[in-house]
N, C-alpha and C positions, 0 to 999 in steps of 0.2 A: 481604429481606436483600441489599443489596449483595455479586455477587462480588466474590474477591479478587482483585488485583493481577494482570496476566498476567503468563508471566516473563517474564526482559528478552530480548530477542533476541541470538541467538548473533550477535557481530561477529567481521569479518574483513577482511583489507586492502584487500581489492575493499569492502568493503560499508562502509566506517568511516564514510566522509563523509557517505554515505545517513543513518546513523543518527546520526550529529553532527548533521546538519541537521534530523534528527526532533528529536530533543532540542531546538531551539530552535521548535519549529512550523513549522519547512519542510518542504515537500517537494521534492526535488531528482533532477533525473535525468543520468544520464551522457549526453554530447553528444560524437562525433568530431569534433577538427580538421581532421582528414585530409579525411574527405567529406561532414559536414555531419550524419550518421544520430544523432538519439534515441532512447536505448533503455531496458529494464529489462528485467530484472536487472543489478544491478553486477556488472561484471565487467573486468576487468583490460585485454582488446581492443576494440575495436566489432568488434560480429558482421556486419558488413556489409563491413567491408574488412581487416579486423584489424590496425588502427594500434593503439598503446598513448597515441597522443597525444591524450587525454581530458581534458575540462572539465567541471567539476556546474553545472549553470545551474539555477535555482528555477524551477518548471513552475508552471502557475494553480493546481494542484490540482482543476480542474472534469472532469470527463469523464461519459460514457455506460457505463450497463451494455449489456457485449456478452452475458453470461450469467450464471446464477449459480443455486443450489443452496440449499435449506436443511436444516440441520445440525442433526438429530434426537436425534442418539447423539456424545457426544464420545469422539473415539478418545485423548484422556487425561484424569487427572482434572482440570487446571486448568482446565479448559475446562467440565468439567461443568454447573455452576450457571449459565453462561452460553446451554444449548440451550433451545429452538430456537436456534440462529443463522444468518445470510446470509453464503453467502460466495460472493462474485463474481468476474468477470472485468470491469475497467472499461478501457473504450479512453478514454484521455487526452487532452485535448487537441492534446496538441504529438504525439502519435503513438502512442509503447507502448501497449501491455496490459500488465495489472496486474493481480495477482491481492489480494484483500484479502477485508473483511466491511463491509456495510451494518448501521449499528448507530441506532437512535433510537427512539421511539417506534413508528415506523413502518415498521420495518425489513422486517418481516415480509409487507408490501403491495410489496416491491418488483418492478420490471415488467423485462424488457429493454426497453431505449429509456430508462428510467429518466436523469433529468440527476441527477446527483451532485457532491458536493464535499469535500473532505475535511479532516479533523480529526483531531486527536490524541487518543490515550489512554493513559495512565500505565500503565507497567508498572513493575517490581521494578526495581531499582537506578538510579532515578531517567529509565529511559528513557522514550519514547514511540515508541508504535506509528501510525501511519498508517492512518486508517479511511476509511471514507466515508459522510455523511450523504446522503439522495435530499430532491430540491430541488424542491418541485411547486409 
């Protein structure tokens, strides 16, 4: 039986564009004018100089697992039908960490040093979530 739908994720002014750009199959991260710094989480200053003068630039979506976990017991029930699951820490291309889940087939084989790439997955009210497939 396929689970169901995740919810849709809670958006916020800092986060809107992040999740507009899921919605279309991007993935996007906030960039400073001011000093150049790539980051995640959205948020409203760069955490490295705290200008507010921010841009979203579209990242490759490819990165490395720096660590990651799997997910035995869900701490809610939407989650349930979906354990085991992987949920990771991935260092990004252009910079960030990123916290998400390795989801495929093969999810469950995943390694640190793992190369990854990511992918969307439908949630509840038409959004999409940002995951990551591992790329051997």
């Amino acid at each position: 039986m396929k689970p169901a739908l995740l919810p849709a994720p809670i958006v916020n002014a800092d986060s809107a564009p992040y999740w507009n750009a899921a919605r279309e199959g991007k993935l996007v991260l906030p960039r400073c004018s001011s000093c150049g710094h790539t980051f995640f989480m959205p948020r409203h200053q760069c955490p490295s100089c705290w200008s507010d003068d921010l841009a979203w630039e579209e990242a490759s979506g490819r990165g490395k697992v720096h660590s990651f976990s799997i997910v035995r017991r869900a701490s809610l029930a939407a989650f349930a039908a979906r354990t085991p699951y992987v949920l990771a820490l991935i260092d990004l291309e252009e910079g960030p960490r990123m916290m998400s889940n390795i989801v495929g087939e093969d999810a469950l084989e995943t390694r640190i040093g793992d190369t990854v790439a990511v992918c969307f997955e439908a949630c509840e009210d038409g959004a999409k979530l940002p995951q990551f497939q591992r790329k051997v």
